[in-house]
C-alpha positions in Angstrom: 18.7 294.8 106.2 19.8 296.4 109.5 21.4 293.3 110.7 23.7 293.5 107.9 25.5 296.5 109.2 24.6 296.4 113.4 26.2 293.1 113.6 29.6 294.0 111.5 30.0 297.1 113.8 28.8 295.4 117.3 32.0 292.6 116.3 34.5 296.0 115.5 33.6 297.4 118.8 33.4 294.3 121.2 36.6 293.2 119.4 38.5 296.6 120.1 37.3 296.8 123.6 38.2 293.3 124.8 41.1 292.7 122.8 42.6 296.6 124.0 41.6 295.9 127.7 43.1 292.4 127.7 46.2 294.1 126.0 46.7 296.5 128.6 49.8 294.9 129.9 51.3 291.2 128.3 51.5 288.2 130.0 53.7 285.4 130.4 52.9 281.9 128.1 52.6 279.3 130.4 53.9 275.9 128.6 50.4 274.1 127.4 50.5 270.4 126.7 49.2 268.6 123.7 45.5 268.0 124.3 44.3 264.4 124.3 41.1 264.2 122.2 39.4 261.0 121.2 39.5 260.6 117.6 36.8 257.9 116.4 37.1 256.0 113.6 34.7 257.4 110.2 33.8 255.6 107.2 35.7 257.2 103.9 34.8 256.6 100.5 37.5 256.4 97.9 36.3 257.5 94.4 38.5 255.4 91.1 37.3 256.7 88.0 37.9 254.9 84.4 37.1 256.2 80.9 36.3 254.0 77.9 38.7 254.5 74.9 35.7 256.9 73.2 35.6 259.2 75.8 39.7 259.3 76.4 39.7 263.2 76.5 37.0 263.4 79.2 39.9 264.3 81.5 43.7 263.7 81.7 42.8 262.8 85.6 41.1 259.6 85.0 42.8 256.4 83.5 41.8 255.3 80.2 40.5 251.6 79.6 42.0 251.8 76.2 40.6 248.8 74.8 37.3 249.1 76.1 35.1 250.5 74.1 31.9 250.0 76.4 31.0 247.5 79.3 27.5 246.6 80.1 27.7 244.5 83.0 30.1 244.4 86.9 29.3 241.1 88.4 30.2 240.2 91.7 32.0 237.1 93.2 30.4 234.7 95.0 30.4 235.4 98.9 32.3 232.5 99.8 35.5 233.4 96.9 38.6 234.5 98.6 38.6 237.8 96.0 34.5 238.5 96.3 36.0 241.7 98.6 39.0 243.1 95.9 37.4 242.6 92.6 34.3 241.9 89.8 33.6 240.4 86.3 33.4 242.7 83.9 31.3 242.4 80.5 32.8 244.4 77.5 33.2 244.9 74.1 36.7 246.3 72.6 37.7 247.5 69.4 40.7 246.4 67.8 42.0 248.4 64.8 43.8 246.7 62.0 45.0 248.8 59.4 41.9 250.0 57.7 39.0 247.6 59.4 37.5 248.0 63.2 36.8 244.5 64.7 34.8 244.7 67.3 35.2 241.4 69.9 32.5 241.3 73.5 34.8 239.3 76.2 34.6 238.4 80.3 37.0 239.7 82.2 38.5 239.3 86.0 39.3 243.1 87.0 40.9 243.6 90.6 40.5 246.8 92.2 44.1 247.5 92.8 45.6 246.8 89.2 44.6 250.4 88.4 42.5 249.4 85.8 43.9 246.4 84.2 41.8 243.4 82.9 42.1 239.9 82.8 40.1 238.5 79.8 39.0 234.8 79.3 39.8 233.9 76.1 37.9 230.5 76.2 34.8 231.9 77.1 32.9 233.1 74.4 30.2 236.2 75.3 27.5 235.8 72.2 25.8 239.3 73.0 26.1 242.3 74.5 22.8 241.2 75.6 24.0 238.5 77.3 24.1 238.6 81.6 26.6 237.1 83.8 24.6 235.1 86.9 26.3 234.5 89.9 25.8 231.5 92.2 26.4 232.0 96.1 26.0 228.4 96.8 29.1 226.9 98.7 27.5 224.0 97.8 27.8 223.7 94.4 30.9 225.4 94.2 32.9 222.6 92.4 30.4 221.8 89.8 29.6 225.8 88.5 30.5 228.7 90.0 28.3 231.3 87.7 26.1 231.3 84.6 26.5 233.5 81.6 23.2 233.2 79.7 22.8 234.5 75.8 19.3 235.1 74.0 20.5 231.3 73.0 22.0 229.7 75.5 23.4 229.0 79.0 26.9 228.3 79.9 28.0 227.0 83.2 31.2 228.7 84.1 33.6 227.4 86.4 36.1 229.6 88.2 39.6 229.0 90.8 38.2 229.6 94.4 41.4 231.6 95.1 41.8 232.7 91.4 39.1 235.1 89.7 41.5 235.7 86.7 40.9 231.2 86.2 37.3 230.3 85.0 36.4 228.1 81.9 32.9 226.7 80.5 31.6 223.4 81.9 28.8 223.0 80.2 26.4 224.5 77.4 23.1 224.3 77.1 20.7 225.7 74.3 17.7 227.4 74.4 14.8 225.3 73.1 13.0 226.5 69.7 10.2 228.2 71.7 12.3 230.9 72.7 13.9 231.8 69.4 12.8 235.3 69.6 15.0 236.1 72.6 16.6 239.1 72.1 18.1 240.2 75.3 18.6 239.0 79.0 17.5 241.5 81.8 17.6 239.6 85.0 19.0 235.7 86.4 19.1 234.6 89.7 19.9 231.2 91.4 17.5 229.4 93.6 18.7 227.5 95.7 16.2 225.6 97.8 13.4 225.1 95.2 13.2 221.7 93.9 15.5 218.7 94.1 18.8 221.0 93.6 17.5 224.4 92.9 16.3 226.6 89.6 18.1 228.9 87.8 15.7 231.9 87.0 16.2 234.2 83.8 14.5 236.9 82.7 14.4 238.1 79.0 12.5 240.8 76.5 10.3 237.1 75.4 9.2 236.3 79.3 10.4 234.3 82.2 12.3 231.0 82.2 13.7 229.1 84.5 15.9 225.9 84.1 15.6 223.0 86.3 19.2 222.5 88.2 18.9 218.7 88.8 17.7 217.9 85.0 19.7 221.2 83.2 16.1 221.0 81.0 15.1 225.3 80.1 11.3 225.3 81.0 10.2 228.3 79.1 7.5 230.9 79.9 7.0 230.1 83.3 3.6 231.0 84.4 2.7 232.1 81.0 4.4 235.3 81.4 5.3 235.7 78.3 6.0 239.6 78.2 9.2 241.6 79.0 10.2 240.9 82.3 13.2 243.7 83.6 14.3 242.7 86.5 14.4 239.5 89.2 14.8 239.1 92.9 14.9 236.2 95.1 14.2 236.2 99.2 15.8 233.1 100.5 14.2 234.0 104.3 10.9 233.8 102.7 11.2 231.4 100.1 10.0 234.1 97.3 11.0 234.8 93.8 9.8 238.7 92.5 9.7 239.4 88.6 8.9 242.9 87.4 7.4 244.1 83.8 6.2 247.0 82.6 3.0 246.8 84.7 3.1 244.4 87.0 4.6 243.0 89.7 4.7 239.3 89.8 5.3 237.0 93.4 5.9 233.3 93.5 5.9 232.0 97.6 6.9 228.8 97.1 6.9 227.9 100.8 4.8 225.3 102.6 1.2 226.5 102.2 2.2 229.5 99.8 2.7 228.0 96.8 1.5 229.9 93.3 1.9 232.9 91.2 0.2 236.0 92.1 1.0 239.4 90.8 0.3 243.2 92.6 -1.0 245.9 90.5 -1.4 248.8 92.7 -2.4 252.1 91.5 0.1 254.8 92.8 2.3 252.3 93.8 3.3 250.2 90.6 3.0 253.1 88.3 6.0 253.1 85.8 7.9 250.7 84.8 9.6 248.5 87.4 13.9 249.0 86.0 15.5 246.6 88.4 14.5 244.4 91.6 16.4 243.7 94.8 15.4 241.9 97.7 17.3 243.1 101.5 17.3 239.7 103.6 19.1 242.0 106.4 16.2 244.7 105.8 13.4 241.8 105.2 12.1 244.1 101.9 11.8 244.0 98.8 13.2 247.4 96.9 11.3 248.4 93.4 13.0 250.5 91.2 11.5 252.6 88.8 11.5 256.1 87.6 9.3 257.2 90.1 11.1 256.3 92.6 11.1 253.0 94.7 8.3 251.3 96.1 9.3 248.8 99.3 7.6 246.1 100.1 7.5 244.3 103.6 6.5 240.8 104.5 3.9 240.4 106.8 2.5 236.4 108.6 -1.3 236.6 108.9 -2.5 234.7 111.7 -3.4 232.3 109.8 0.4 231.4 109.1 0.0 232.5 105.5 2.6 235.3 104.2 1.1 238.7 102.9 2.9 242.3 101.9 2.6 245.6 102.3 3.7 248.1 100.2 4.9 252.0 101.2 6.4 254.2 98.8 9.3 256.7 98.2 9.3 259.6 95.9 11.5 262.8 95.4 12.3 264.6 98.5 9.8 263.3 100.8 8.0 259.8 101.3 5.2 259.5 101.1 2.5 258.6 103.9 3.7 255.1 105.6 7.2 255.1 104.5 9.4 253.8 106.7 12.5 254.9 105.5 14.0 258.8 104.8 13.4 260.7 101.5 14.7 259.6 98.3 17.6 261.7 97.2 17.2 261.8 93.3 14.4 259.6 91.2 15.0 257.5 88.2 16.5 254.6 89.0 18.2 252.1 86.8 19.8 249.5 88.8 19.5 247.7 92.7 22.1 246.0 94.4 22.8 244.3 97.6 26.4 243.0 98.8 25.7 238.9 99.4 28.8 239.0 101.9 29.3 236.3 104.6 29.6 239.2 106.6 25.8 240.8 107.0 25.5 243.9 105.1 22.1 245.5 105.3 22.9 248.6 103.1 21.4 249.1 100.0 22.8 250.6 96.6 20.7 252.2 94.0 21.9 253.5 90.5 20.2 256.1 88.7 20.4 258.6 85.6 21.9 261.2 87.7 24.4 258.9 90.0 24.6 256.1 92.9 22.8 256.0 95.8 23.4 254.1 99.1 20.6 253.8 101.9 21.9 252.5 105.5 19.4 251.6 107.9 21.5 251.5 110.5 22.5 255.0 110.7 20.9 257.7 111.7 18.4 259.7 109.5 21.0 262.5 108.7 23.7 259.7 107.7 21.2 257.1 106.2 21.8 257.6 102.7 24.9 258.8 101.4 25.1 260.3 97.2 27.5 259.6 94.8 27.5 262.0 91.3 28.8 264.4 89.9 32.9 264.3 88.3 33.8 263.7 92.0 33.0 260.0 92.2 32.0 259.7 88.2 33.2 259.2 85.2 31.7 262.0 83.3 31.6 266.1 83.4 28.0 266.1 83.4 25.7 265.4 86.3 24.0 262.5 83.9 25.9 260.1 84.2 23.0 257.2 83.4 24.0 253.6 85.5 23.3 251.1 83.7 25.4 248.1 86.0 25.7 248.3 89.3 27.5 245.8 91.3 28.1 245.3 95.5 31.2 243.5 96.5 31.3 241.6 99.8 32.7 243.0 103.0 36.3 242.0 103.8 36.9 238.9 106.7 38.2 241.2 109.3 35.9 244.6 108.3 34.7 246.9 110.9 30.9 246.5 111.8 30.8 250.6 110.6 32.7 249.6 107.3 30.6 249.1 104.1 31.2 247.2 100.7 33.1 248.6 97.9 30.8 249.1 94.9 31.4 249.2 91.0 29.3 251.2 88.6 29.4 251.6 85.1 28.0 254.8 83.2 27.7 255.7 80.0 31.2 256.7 80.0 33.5 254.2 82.3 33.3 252.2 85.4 32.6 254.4 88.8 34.7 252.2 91.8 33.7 253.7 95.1 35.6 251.5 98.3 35.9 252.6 101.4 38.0 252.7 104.8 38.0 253.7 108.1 39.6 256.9 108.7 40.2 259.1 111.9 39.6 262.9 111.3 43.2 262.9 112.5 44.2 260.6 109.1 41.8 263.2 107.0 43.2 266.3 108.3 46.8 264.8 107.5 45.1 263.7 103.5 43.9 267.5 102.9 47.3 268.9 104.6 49.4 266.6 101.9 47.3 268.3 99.1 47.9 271.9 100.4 52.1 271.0 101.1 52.0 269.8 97.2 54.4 272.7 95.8 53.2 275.5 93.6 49.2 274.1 94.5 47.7 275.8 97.1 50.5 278.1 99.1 51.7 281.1 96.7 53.7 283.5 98.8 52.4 282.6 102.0 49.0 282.8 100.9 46.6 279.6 100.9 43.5 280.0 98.4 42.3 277.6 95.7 43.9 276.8 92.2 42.9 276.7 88.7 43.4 273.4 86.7 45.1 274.0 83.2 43.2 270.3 81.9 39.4 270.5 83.3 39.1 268.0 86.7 43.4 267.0 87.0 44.2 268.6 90.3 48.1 267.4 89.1 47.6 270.8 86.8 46.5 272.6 89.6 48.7 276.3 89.6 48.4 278.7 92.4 47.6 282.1 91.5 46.8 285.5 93.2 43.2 285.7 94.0 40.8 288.5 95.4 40.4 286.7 98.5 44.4 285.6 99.6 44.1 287.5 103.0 40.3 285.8 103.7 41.0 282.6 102.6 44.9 282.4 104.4 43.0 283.5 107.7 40.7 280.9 107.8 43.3 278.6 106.9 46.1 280.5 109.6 43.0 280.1 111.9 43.0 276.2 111.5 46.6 275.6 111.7 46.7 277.4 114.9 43.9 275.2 116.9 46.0 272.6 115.3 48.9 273.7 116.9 47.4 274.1 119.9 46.0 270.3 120.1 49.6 269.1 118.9 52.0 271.3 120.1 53.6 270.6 117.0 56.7 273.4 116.6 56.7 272.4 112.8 53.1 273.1 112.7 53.8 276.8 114.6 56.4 277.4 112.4 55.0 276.7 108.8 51.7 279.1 110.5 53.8 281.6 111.5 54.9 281.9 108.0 51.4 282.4 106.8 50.9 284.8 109.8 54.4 287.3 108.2 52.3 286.8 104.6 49.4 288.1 106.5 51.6 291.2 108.0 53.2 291.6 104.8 49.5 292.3 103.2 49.1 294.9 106.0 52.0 296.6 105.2 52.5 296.6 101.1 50.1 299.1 100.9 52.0 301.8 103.2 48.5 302.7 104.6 48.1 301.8 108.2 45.2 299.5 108.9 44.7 299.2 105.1 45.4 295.5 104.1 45.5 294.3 100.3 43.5 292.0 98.7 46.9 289.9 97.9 50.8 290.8 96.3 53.1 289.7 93.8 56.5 290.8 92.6 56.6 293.5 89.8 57.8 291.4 87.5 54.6 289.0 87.7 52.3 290.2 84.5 48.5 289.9 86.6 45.8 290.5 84.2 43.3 291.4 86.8 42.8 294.7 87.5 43.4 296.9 89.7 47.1 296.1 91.0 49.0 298.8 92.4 52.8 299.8 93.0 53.8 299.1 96.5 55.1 302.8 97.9 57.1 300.5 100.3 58.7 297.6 98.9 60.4 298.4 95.2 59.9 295.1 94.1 55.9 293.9 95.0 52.8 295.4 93.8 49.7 294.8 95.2 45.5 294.7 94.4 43.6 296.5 95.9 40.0 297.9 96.5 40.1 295.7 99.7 36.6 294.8 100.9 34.8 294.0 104.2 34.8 290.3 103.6 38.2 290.6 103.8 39.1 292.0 106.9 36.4 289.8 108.9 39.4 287.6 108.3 41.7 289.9 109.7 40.0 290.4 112.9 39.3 286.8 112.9 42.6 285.6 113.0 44.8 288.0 114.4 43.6 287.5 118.3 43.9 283.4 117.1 47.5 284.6 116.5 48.1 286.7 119.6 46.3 284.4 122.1 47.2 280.5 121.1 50.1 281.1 118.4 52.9 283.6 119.6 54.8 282.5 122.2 56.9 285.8 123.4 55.6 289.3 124.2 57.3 290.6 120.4 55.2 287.9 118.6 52.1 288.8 120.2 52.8 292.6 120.0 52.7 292.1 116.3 49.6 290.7 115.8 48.2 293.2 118.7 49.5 295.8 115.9 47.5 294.2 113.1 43.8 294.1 114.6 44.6 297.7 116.2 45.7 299.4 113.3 43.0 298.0 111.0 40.3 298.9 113.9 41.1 302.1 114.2 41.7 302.7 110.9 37.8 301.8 110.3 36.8 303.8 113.2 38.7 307.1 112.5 37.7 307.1 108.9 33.6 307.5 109.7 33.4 303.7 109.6 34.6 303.0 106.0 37.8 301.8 104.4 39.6 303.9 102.7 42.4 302.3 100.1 45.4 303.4 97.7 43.1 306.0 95.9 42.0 308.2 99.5 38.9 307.2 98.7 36.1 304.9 100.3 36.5 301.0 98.8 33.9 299.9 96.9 32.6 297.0 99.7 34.5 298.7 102.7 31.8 300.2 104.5 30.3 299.7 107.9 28.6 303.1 108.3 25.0 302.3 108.6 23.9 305.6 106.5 25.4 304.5 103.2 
């Protein structure tokens, strides 16, 4: 508890010594030049939020889908589409009111990322169920006979789509589920297989089992295996010629490699312990990722010496991994959905969904920049933190991307679509993005002062006011502070000038109060109604009052700022004589006043003390 006072009064009297003794006489500003500093390029996400039409009044800062009333599945494009970087498929149902009736229509739609929200929908296509899952084929190869595969509990249809128009696909081909699977209620899972059999398989996975359908015949084999229970989720290694279905229990692998061939499945206590909610398989990474609600279980390939192919499993759960993880802690648990970007460009980075958000693992970066979190209203569609993913879908990289630069991602919640892209900024380019949002007028900069805002409609910064606040003369000093080292690396004379204008609201604040070294906490004109008490006349200026019962926090930023001012910011012997002024006054104000702070009453503040026997 010591510390808490020793080291607020060591600062007071090392600050009055050095700052008096280097004041003793002033000297002349030598011209400085702008200071070269190498300014690196950073990866920066930008956060689009959308609202379905039933959640409209979520907030006025995110755009409505307005016929949308849900959307259960983002799709990507296939790697080789000249769009797979700038846009998905989206599955959706809307509602269409006619005068006293609700019709209620699913459709597939083309939505670009930078049509602010606007959907293309394929009329010709018809979407059966909003069960139904939208498959995606990556093979170049095929790419003028089917580009993707929208299978219903009933059927299959082979879409075709533009190569250089999402917004143009149309069904080639239908083909009906045999009787055996009548009960199919839902699909959870498809992936394309390219190099098994004469021209690849088509794998589904649905609430009645696993099927697969034979590319070079188009025939639906049903129940492959005899798994005939749920299966969630499907994932397919091309590197190792495996295919990976999860169920509630289990963990089924087909290698269908040269000496691998046959179904085995891993049951592993601890490991395979709840049920497995979505598979996806890193070829960049060479694993296989498990969701679940546990967490995620990995699982490695390993060749045996005698050629055969084996895997290892490690495990991660809550905030650290367990023993023989290879990879960081997990950030939050119960995850819903896995993704990987299938980009020409390799993209080893990882993207998990979850109850509570979106997750993103790199293991290229370093353990403290591995895995970056996206929840919460900044980057979701939703005021609360559960925000439940149900879709998650990876885009590919664009042709000309920066090795450092990831793929954009689309999510959907419970409530809207999440679209986080991303591009390379300098800190230079950021500084300049959070300046623009302090120079909006009436935001951030009241009077001089710099503090935050309050927000009339809940999460639209566009209703953001400005108001007094208990900590103007902290807040502006820390903000003075930064302009000044900004200043000083631009030699910018519109940067010194808009600082020195914060600076005078600083002096101001010094002098409202008519008590030497006695700052207020901010000031207004009289004729500004402030409900917050306590606000005081100003004995010097007719026309401001001021609040006051100024604390210590508070003039830390004083003494912070105002050597800032006099050393790097004032360029003559008057300027720097003023701020020389400011730190004196309110110095020896404390000291000569038994180390307290004594305000418009005569009498001690209530948190302006530094005497170490209060």
């Amino acid at each position: 508890m010591w510390l808490t006072f020793i080291w607020p009064l060591t600062c007071l009297l090392i600050i009055k010594n050095l700052f008096l003794t280097r004041h003793t006489s002033f000297v002349n500003s030598q011209t400085v030049s702008p200071i070269p500093i190498p300014d690196s390029e950073f990866e920066q996400v930008i956060a689009e939020r959308y609202l379905f039409a039933p959640f409209a009044n979520e907030s006025s800062a995110w755009t409505v889908l307005s016929n949308v009333s849900y959307a259960w599945q983002a799709a990507s494009l296939p790697r080789y589409h000249s769009q797979a970087a700038v846009g998905v498929w989206i599955l959706f149902q809307s509602i269409t009111e006619t005068y006293n009736t609700r019709v209620r229509t699913l459709h597939m739609s083309w939505m670009s990322l930078s049509t602010n929200g606007t959907m293309v929908i394929f009329s010709e296509i018809d979407v059966k169920s909003n069960t139904s899952l939208l498959v995606t084929s990556h093979n170049e190869d095929t790419a003028l006979k089917y580009t993707a595969a929208l299978i219903s509990p009933d059927s299959v249809q082979f879409i075709l789509c533009n190569r250089s128009d999402a917004s143009l696909c149309k069904v080639i081909q239908m083909i009906a589920f045999p009787s055996a699977l009548v009960n199919t209620t839902k699909i959870t899972g498809g992936i394309f297989v390219e190099d098994l059999g004469a021209r690849g398989w088509l794998y589904f996975a649905a609430d009645s089992g696993l099927h697969g359908l034979d590319l070079s015949t188009f025939i639906i084999h049903p129940f492959l295996n005899e798994i005939n229970v749920s299966v969630s989720s499907l994932a397919w290694s091309s590197k190792r010629q495996t295919i990976f279905a999860g169920t509630n229990t289990k963990l089924w692998i087909h290698s269908y490699g040269i000496g691998n061939e046959g179904w085995r499945f891993e049951h592993v206590t601890g490991l395979i312990d709840a049920p497995i909610t979505s598979l996806v398989y890193s070829e960049v990474q060479d694993k296989l990722w498990i969701g679940q609600s546990s967490g995620i279980t990995l699982l490695s390939p390993i060749i045996m010496s005698t050629g055969r192919l084996h895997w290892f499993f490690s495990r991660l759960a809550g905030q650290i991994s367990n023993p023989g993880s290879d990879i960081g802690h997990l950030p939050f648990l119960n995850i819903t959905s896995l993704s990987v970007s299938q980009s020409m460009l390799p993209d080893g980075r990882v993207w998990l969904g979850a109850v509570r958000g979106v997750m993103r693992y790199d293991s290229n970066s370093s353990d403290i920049n591995a895995w970056r979190v996206f929840n919460s209203a900044r980057y979701m569609p939703n005021r609360e933190s559960l925000v439940h993913v149900s879709s998650l879908s990876v885009l590919s990289r664009h042709s000309d991307a920066s090795p450092n630069l990831g793929s954009g991602a689309v999510a959907i919640t419970n409530k809207g679509l999440a679209i986080l892209r991303f591009e390379m900024w300098t800190l230079g380019q950021k500084a300049n993005h959070f300046q623009m949002l302090v120079d909006q007028p009436g935001r951030h900069d009241k009077n001089g002062f710099v503090s935050d805002c309050s927000m009339s409609s809940w999460g639209d910064s566009r209703t953001c006011i400005k108001e007094s606040d208990d900590n103007d003369g902290m807040w502006t000093s820390m903000y003075l502070a930064s302009q000044i080292f900004r200043y000083v690396v631009t030699q910018d004379a519109r940067v010194k000038a808009q600082a020195w204008k914060h600076f005078e609201a600083m002096e101001l604040l010094n002098k409202v109060t008519g008590i030497p070294g006695y700052p207020a906490r901010s000031y207004a004109k009289r004729t500004d109604f402030l409900s917050k008490i306590p606000w005081y006349p100003s004995p010097v200026y007719p026309d401001l009052q001021f609040e006051g019962d100024t604390s210590s926090d508070e003039i830390c930023g004083h003494e912070f700022v105002y050597p800032l001012v006099h050393d790097l910011l004032a360029s003559n012997d008057d300027e720097r004589k003023r701020a020389y002024t400011l730190i004196f006054n309110i110095t020896n104000h404390i000291l000569t006043h038994d180390w307290y702070l004594f305000g418009e009453s005569h009498n001690r503040t209530t948190w302006g003390y530094w005497n170490l026997f209060k």
